[in-house]
Residue frames as a rotation matrix with the C-alpha (Angstrom) as fourth column:
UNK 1
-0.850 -0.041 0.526 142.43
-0.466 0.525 -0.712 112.10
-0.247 -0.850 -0.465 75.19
UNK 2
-0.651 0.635 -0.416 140.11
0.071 0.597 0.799 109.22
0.756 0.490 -0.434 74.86
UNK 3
-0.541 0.411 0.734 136.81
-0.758 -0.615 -0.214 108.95
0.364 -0.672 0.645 75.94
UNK 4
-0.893 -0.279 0.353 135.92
-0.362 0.911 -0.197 105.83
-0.267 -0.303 -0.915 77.92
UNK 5
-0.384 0.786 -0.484 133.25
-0.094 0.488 0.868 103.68
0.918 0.379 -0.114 76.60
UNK 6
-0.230 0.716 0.659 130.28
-0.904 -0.407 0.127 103.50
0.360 -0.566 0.741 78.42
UNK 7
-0.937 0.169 0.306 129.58
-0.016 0.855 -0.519 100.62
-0.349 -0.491 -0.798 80.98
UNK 8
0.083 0.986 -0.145 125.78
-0.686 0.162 0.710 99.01
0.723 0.040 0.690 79.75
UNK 9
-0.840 -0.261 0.477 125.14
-0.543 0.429 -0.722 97.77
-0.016 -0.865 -0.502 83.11
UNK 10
-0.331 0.772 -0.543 122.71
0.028 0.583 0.812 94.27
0.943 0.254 -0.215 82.93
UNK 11
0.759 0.594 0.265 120.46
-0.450 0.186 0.873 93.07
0.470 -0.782 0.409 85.90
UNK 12
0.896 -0.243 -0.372 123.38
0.441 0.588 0.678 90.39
0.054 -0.772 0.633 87.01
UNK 13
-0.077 -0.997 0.003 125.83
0.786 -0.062 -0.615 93.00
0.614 -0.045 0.788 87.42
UNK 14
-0.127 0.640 0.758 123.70
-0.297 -0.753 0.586 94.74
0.946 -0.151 0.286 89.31
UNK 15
0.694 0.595 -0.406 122.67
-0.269 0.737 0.620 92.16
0.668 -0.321 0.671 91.23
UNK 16
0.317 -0.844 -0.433 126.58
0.754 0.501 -0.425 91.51
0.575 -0.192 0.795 92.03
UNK 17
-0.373 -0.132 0.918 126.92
-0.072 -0.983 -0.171 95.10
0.925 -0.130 0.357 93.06
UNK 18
0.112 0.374 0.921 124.29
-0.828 -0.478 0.294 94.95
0.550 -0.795 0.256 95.77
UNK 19
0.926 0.297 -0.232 125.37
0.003 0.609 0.793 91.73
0.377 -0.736 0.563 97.21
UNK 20
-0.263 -0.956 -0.133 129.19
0.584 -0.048 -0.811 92.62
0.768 -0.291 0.570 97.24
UNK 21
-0.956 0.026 0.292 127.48
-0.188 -0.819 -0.542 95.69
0.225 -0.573 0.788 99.43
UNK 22
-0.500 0.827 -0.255 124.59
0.560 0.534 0.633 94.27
0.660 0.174 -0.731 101.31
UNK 23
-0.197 0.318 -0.927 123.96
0.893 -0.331 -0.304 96.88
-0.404 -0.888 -0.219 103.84
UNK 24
0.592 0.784 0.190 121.78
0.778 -0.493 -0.390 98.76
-0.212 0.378 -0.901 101.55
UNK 25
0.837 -0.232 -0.495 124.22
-0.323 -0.941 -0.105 102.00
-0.441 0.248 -0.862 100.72
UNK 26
-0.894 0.166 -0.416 124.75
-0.428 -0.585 0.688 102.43
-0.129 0.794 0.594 98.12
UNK 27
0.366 0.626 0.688 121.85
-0.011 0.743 -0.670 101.17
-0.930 0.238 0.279 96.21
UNK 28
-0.736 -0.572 -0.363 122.21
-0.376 -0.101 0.921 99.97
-0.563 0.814 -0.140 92.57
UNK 29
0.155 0.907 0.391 119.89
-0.018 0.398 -0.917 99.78
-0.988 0.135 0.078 89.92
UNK 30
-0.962 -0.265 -0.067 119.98
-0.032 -0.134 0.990 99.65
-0.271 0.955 0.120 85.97
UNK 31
0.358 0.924 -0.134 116.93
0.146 -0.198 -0.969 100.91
-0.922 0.328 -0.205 83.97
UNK 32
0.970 0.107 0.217 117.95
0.157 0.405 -0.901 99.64
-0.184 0.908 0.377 79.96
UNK 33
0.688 -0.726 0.000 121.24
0.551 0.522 -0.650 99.56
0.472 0.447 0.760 80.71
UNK 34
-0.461 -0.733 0.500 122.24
-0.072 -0.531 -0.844 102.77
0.885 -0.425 0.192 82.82
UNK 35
-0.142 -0.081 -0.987 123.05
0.716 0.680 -0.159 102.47
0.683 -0.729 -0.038 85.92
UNK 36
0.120 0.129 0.984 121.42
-0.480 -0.860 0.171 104.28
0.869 -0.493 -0.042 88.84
UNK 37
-0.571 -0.618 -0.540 123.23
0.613 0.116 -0.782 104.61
0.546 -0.777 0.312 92.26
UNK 38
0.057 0.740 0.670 121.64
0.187 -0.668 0.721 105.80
0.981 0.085 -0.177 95.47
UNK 39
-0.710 -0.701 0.073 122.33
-0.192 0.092 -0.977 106.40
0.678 -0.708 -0.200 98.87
UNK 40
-0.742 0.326 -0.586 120.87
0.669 0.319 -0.671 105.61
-0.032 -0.890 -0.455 102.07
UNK 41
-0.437 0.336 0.834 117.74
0.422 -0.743 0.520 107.34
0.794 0.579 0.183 102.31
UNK 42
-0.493 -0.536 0.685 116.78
-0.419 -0.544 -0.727 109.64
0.763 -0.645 0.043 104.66
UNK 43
-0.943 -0.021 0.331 114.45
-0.324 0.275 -0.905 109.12
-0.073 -0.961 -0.267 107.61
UNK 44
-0.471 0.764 -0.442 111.82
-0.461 -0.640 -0.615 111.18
-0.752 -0.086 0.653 106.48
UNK 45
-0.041 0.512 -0.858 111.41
-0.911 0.334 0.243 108.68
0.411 0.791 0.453 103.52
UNK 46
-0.904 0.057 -0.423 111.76
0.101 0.992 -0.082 105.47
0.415 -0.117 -0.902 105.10
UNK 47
-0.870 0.492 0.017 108.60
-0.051 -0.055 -0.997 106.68
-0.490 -0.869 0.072 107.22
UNK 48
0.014 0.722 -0.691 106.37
-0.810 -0.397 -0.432 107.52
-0.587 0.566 0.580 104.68
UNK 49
-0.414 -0.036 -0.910 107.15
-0.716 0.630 0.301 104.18
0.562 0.776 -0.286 102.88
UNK 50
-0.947 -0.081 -0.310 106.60
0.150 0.741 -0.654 102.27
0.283 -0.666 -0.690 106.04
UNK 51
-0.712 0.698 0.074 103.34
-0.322 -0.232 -0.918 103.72
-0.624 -0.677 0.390 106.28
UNK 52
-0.144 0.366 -0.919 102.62
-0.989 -0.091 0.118 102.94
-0.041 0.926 0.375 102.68
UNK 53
-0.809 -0.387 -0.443 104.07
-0.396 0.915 -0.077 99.46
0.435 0.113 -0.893 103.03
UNK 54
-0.930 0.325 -0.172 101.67
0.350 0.637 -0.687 99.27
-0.114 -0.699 -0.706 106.34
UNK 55
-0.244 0.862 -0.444 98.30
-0.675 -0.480 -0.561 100.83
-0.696 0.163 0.699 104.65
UNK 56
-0.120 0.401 -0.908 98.58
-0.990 -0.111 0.082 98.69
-0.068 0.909 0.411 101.98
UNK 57
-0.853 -0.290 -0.434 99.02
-0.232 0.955 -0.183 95.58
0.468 -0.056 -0.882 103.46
UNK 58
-0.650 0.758 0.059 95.91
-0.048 0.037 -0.998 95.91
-0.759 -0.651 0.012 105.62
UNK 59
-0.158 0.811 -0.563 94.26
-0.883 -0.371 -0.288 96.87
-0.443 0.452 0.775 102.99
UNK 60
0.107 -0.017 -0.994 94.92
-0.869 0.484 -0.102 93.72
0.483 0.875 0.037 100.97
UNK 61
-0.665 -0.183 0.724 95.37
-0.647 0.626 -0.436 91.18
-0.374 -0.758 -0.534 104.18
UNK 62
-0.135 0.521 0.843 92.00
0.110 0.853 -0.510 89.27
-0.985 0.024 -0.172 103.09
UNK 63
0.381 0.362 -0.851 92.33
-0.907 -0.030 -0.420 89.75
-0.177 0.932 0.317 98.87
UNK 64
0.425 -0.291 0.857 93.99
0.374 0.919 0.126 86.44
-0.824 0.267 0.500 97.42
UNK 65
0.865 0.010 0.501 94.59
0.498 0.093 -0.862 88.14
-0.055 0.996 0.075 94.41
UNK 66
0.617 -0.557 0.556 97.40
-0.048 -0.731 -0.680 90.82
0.786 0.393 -0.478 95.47
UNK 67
0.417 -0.683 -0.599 101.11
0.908 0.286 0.306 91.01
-0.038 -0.672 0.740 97.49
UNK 68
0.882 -0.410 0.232 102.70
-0.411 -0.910 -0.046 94.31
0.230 -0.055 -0.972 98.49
UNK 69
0.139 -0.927 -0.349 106.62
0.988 0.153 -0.012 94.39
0.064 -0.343 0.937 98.71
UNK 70
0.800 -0.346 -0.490 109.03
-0.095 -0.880 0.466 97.18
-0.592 -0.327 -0.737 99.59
UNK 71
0.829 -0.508 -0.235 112.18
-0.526 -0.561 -0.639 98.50
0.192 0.653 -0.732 98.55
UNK 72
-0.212 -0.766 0.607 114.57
-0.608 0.590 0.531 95.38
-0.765 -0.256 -0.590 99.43
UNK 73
0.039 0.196 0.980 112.88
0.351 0.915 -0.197 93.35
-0.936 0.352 -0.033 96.44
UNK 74
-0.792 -0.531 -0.302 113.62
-0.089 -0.389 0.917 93.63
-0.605 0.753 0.260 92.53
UNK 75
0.677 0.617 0.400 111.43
0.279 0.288 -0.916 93.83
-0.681 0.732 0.023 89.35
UNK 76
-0.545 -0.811 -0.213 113.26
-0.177 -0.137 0.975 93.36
-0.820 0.569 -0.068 86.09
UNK 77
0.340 0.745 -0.574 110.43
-0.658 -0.248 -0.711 92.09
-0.671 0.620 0.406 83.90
UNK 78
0.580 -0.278 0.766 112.50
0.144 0.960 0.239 89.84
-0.802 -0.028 0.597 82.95
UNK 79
0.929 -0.364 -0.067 114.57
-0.240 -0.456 -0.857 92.09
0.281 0.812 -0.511 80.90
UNK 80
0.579 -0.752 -0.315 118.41
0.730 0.650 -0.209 91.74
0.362 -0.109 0.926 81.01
UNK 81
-0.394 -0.733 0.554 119.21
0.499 -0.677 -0.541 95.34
0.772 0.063 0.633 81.37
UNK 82
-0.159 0.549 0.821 116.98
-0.208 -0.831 0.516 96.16
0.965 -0.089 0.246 83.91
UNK 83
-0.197 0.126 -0.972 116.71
0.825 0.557 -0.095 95.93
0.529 -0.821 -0.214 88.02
UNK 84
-0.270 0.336 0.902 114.64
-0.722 -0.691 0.041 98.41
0.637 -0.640 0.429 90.11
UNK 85
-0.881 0.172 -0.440 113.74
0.467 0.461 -0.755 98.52
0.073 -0.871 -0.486 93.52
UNK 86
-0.390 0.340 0.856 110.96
0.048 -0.921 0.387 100.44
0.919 0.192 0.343 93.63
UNK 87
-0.674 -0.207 0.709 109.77
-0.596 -0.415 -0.688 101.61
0.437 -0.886 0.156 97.32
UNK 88
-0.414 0.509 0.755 107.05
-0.114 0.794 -0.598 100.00
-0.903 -0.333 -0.270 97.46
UNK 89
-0.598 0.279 -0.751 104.99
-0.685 0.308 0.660 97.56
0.416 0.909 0.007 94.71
UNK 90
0.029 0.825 0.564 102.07
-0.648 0.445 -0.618 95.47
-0.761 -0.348 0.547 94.48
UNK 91
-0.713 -0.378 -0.591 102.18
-0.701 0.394 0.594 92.17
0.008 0.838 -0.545 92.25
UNK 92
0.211 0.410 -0.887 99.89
-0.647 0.739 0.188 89.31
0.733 0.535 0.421 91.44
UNK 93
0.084 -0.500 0.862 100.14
-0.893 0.346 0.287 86.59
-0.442 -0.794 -0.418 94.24
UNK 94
0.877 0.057 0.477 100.40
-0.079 0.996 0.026 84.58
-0.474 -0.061 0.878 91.85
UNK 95
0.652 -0.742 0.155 103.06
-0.085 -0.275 -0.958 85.92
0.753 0.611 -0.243 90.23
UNK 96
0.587 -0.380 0.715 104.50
-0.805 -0.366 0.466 86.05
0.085 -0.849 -0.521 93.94
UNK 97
0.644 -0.176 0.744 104.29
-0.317 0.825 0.468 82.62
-0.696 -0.537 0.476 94.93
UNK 98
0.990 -0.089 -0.110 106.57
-0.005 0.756 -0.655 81.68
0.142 0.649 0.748 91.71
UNK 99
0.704 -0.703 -0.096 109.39
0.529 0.430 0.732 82.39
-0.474 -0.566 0.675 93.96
UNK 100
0.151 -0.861 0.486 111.00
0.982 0.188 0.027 83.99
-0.115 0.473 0.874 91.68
UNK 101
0.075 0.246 -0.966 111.56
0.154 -0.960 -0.232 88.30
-0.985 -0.131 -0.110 91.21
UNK 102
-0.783 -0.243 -0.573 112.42
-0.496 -0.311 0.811 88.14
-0.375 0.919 0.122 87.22
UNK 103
-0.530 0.808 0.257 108.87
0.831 0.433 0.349 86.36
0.171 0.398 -0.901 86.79
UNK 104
-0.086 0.690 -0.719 107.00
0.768 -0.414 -0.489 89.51
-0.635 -0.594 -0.494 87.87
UNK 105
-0.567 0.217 0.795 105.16
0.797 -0.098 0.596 90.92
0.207 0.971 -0.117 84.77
UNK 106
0.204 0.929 0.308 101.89
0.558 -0.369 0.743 92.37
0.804 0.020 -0.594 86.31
UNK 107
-0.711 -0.090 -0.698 102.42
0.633 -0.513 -0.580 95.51
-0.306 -0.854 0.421 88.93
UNK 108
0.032 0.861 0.508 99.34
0.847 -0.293 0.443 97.50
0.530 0.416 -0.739 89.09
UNK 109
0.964 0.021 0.266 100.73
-0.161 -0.751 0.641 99.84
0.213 -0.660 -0.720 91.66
UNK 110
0.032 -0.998 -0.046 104.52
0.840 0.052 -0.540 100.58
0.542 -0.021 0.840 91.56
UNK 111
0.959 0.144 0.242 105.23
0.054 -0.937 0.346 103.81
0.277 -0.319 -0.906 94.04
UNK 112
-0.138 -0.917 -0.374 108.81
0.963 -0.037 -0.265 105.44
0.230 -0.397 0.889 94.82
UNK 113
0.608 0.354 -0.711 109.43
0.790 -0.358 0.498 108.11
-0.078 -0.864 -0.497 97.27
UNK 114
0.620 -0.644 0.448 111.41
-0.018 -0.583 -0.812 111.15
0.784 0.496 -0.374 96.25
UNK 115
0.546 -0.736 -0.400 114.77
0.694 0.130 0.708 111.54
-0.469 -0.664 0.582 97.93
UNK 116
0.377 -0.577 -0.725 117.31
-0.369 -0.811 0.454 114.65
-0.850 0.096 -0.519 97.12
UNK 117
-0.358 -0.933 0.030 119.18
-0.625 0.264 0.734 112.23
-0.694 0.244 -0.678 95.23
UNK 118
-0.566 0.497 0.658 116.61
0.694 0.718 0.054 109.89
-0.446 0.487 -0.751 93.27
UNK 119
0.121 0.706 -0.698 114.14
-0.367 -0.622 -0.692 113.49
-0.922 0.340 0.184 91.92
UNK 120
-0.193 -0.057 -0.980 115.89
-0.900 -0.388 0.200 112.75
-0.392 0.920 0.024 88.19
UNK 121
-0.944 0.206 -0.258 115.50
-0.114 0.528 0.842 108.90
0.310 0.824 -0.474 88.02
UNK 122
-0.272 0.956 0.108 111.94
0.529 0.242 -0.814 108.35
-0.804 -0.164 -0.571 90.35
UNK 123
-0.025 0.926 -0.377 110.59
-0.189 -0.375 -0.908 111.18
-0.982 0.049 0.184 87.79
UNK 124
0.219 -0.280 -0.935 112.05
-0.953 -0.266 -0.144 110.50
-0.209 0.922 -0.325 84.44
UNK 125
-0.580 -0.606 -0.545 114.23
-0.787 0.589 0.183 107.59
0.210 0.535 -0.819 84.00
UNK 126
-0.991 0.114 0.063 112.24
0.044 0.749 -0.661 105.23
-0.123 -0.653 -0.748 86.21
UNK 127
-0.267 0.942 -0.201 108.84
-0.073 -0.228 -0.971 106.51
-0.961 -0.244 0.130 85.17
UNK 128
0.200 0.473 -0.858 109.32
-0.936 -0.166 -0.310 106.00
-0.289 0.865 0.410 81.86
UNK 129
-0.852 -0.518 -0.076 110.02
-0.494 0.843 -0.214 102.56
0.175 -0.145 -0.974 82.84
UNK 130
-0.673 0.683 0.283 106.83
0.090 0.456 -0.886 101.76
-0.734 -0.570 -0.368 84.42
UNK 131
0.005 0.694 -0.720 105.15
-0.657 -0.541 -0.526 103.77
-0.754 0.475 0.454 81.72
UNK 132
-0.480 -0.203 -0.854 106.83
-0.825 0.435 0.360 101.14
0.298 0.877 -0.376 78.85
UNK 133
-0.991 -0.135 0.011 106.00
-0.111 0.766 -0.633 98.08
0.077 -0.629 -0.774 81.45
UNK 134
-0.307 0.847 0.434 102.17
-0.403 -0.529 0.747 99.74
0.862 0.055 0.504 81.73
UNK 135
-0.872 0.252 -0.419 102.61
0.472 0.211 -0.856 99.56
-0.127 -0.944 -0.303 85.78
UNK 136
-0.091 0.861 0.500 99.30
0.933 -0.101 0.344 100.33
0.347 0.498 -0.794 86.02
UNK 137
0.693 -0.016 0.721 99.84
-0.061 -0.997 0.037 103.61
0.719 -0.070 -0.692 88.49
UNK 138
-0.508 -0.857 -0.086 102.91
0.733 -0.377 -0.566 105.16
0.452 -0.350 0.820 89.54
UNK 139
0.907 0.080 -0.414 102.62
0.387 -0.548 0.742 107.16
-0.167 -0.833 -0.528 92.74
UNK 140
-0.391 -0.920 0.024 105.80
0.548 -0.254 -0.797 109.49
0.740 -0.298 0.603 92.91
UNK 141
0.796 0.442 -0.414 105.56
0.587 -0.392 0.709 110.56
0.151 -0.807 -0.571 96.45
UNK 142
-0.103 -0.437 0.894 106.52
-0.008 -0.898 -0.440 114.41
0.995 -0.052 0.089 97.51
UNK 143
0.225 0.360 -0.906 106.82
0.942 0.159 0.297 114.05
0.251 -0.919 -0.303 101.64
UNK 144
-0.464 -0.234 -0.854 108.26
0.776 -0.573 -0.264 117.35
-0.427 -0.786 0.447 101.86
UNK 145
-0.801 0.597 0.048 105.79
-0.424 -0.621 0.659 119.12
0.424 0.508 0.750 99.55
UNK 146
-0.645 0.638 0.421 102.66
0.057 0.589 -0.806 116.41
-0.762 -0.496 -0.416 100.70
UNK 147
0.366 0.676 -0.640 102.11
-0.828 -0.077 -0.555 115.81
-0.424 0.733 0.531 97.06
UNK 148
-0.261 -0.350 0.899 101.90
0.089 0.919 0.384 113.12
-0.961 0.181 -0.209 94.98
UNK 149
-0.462 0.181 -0.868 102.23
-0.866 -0.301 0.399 112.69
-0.189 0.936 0.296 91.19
UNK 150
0.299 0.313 0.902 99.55
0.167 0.913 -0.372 109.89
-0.939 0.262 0.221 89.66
UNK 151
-0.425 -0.169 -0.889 100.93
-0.903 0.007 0.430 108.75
-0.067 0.986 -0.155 86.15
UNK 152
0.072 0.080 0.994 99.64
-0.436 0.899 -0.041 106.04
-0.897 -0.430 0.100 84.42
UNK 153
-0.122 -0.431 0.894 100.90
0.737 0.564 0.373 104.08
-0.665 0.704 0.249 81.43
UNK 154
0.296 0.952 0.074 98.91
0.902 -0.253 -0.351 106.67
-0.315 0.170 -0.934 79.30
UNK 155
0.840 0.344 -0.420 99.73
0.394 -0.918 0.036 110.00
-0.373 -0.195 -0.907 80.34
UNK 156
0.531 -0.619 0.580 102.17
0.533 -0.288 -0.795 112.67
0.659 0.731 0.177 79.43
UNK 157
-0.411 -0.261 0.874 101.67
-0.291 -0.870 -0.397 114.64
0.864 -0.417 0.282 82.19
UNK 158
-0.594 0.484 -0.642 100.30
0.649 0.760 -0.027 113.54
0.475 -0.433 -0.766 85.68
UNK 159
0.431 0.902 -0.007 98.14
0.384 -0.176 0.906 114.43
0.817 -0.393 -0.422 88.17
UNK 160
-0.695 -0.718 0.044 99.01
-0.016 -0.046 -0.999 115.89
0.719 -0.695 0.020 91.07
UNK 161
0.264 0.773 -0.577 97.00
0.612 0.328 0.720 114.43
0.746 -0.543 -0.386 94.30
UNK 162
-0.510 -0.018 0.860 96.56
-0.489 -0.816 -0.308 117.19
0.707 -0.578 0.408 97.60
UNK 163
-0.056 0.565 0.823 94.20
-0.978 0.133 -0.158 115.61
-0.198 -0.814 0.546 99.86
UNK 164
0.443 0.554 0.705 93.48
-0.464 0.815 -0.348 111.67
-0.767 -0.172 0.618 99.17
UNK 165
-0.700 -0.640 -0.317 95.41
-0.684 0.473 0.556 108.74
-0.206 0.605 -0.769 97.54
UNK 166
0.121 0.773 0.623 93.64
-0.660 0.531 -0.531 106.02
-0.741 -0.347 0.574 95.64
UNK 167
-0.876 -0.272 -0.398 94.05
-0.444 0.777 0.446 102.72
0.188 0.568 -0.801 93.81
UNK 168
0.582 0.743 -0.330 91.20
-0.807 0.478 -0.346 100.55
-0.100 0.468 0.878 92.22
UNK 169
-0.001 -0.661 0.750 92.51
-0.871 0.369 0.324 97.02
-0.491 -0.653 -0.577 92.43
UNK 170
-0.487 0.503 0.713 89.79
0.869 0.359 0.340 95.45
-0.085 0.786 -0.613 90.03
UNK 171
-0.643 0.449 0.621 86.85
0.011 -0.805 0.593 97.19
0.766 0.388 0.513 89.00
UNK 172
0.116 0.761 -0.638 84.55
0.228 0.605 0.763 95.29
0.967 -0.234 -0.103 91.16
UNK 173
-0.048 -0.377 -0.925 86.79
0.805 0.533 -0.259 95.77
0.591 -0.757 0.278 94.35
UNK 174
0.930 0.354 -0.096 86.85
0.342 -0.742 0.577 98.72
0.133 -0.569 -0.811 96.90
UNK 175
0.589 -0.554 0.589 89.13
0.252 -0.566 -0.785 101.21
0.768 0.611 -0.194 96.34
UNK 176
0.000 -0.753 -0.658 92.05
1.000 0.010 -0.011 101.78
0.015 -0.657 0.753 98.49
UNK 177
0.377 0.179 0.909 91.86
0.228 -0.969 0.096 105.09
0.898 0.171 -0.406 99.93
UNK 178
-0.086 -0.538 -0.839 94.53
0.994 0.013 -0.110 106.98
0.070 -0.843 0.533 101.99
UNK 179
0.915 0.400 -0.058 93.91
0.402 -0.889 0.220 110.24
0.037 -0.224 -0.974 103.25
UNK 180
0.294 -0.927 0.234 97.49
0.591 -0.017 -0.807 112.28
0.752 0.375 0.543 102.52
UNK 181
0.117 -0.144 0.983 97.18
-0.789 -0.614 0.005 114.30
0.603 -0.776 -0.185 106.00
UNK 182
0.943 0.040 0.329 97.64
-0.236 0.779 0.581 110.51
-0.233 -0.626 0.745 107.58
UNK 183
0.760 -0.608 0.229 100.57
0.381 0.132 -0.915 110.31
0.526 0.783 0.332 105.27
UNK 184
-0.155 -0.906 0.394 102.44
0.351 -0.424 -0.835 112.78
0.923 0.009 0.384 105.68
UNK 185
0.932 0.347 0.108 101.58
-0.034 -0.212 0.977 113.61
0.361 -0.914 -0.186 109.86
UNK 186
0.233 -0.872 0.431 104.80
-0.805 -0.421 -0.417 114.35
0.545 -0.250 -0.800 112.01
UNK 187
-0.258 -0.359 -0.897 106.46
0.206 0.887 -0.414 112.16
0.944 -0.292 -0.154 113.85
């Protein structure tokens, strides 16, 4: 019995995927060609992203220089094989304003939320994405541990944060700081 040739799945077949199926479940992504598939996630992560989404936007309301998105918008790097969502991301406003999601080069803060179903690509497949890309720091975020892993282009191994998230924006600028007991608090 043959064995079927692998599908190399590009960005615009990807792309076709989630608009044939626009109410978000599945997702579809493709990191150099294989294709990752995700369901709906749960509560407990949409919350924690929504707080991320809404910490970081405050924070950055009066910079000019930076734009937070969430997990409805793509980076591909302009590669052909490649389309992540990641949960949440920070880009260049100028890179923003060009309107366009395969212009976005510069992410200095890329961050995805574990989910049962996403542990093998958020820590591996997708992290050695960002790592090739040199996002400057990948957040993988543990809500049901209240830990986070910091990688950054660099490392081999990461950090693991307990008590206090943070992101340097420039050098010059004040550091985003989130306290991870604000984070992760109960509903």
């Amino acid at each position: 019995m043959a064995t079927p040739e692998p599908i190399y799945h590009t960005a615009d077949m990807v792309r076709a995927l989630n608009e044939a199926n626009p109410h978000w479940t599945p997702r579809y992504e493709t990191v150099y060609g294989e294709l990752l598939v995700t369901p709906a996630p749960r509560v407990w992560h949409e919350v924690v992203v929504l707080r991320l989404v809404t910490a970081l936007t405050t924070f950055l309301r009066d910079d000019p220089t930076w734009v937070v998105f969430g997990s409805l918008s793509d980076l591909t790097w302009g590669l052909p094989d490649t389309l992540v969502s990641p949960d949440v991301f920070v880009v260049s406003r100028a890179e923003a304003a060009t309107d366009s999601w395969d212009r976005f080069r510069t992410v200095p803060l890329a961050v995805e939320v574990l989910s049962p179903s996403s542990l093998r690509a958020d820590r591996f497949t997708k992290r050695r994405l960002y790592q090739d890309r040199e996002v400057g720091l990948y957040w993988i975020v543990d809500a049901d541990a209240h830990t986070v892993e910091v990688w950054t282009p660099d490392v081999h191994f990461p950090s693991v944060e307990r008590e206090t998230l943070t992101w340097q924006p420039a050098p010059d600028a004040a550091p985003f700081v989130y306290p991870l007991a604000e984070l992760f608090q109960p509903l």
